[in-house]
N, C-alpha and C positions, 0 to 999 in steps of 0.2 A: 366468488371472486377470490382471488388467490395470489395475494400480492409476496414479493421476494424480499421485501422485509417489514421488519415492525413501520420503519415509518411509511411507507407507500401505503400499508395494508389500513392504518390509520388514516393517512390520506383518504382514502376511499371508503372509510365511514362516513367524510364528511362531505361528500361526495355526490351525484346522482345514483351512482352507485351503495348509495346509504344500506338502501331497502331491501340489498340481494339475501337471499338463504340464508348463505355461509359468507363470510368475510375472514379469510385465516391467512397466516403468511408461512409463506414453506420457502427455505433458504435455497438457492443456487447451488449445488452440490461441487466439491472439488476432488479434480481425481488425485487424491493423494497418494497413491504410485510416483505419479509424475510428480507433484508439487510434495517434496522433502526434503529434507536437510542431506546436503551434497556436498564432495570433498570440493573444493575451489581453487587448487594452488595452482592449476593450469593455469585459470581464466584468470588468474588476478598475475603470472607471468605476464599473459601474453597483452593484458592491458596497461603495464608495465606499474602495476599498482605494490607499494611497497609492504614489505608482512606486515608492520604494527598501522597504517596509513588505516585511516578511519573511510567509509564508504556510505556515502550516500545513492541513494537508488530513486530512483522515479519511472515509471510504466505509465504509458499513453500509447495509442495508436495515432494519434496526432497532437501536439500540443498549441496550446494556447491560452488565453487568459481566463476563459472558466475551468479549463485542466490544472494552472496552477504555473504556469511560466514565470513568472516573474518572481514568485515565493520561490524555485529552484534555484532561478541566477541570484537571486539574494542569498540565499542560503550557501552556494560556493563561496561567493563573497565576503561574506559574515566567518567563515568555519577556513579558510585559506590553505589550514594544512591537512583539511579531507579530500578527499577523490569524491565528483559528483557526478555517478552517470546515469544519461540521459537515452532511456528504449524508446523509441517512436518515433514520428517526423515532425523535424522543428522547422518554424519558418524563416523566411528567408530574411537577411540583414539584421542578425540578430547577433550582438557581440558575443561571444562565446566566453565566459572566464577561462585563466590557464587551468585550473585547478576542474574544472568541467570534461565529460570524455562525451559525447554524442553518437551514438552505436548505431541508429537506426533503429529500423525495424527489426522484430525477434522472433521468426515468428514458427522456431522449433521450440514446442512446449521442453522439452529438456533441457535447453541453452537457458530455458528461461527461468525455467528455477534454480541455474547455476546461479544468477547474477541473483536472483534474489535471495541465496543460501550465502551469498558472496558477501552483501550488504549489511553491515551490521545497523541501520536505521532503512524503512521504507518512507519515505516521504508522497501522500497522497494530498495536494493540499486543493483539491478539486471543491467545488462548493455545488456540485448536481448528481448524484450518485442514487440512483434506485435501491443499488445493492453494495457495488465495491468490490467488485471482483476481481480485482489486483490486491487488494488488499487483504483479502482473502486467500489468495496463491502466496501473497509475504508468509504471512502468518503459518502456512503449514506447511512453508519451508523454513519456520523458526524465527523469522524475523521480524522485532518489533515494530510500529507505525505509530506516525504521527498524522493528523486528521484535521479538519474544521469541525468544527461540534455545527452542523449543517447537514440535513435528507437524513441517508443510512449510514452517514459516517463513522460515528461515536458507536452505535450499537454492536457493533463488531469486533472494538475493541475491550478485553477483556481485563481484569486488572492483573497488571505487571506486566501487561503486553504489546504499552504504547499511550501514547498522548493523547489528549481531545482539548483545539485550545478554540477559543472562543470566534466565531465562524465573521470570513473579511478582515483578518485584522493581520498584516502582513508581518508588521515586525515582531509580533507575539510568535505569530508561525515560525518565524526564523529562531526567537530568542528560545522557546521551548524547542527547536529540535540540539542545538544546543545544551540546555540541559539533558534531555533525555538521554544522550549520548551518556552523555557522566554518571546515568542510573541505570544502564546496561550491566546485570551481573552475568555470570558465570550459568546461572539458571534460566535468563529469562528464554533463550531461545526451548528450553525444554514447556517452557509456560503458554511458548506461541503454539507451540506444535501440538501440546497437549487440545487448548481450547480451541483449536481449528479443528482439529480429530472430534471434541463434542459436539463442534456447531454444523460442520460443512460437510462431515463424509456421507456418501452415498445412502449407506444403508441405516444411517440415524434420519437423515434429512425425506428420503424414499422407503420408508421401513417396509421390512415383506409383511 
């Protein structure tokens, strides 16, 4: 059995699955070609985002409230003079803050790791994740994340490459990405890209 990360793989020790052979976890691979650190002055023109304007980022193929909706709109709200964009489809009659941008769907892997080489915080505040594979494309395009310490969340993130704060608890969510922002140095995207390159590339994750 071969789960895609530590905690699933765990999961499944305690499991019907107990009794199998082999029980090991082997990570989702990322094509780090694609997911790297990118120049962005296009994308952040044409989103009419200003050069020192702080950016928040959020990736869903659909959002909702196990995706993390409400920790987003809170999080505009709370942060007023960040940019907070929103990749995926949001539902309908849903106030949008000013300070929110809502793009859609993304669904050229190279647009996509503009916005996330764009973002200087990834915000994943989902509470069901196998693996986290958004989080995982932040990270080896350099950008750090913020998490619920809930599933595969936390184990991803590596130290000095993002938050893990205590899993359901909204205003924590908000108040740590906040701080986080203010512990962003000059290094840490080298730190994301480094331990994405350990954890997620191909031929560490698939060795010959």
């Amino acid at each position: 059995m071969v789960g895609v990360s530590d905690w699933i793989a765990g999961e499944a020790k305690k499991s019907i699955l107990k009794d199998a052979a082999v029980i090991q976890r082997i990570y989702n691979w990322i094509d780090l070609e694609t997911f790297r650190p990118r120049d962005t002055m296009d994308l952040q023109k044409q989103l009419g985002i200003l050069e020192n304007e702080k950016v928040l980022l959020g990736v869903a193929s659909a959002w909702g409230e196990q995706k993390g909706l409400q920790e987003m709109l809170m999080a505009a709200k709370s942060i007023p003079d960040s940019k907070v964009i929103m990749v995926g489809q949001m539902p309908e009659n849903v106030e949008i803050p000013e300070n929110m941008l809502c793009v859609g769907l993304v669904r050229d892997p190279v647009m996509l790791s503009e916005y996330y080489s764009m973002a200087d915080l990834f915000l994943n505040p989902s509470v069901q994740e196998t693996f986290g594979k958004t989080t995982a494309e932040a990270m080896s395009c350099g950008t750090p994340a913020v998490v619920y310490k809930t599933t595969a969340c936390p184990e991803l993130i590596a130290e000095g490459c993002g938050g893990v704060v205590p899993a359901y608890d909204k205003e924590v969510y908000v108040n740590s990405v906040g701080i986080m922002l203010k512990k962003i140095h000059d290094d840490t995207s080298e730190k994301c890209r480094k331990s994405a390159v350990s954890q997620f590339s191909k031929h560490v994750v698939l060795p010959q």
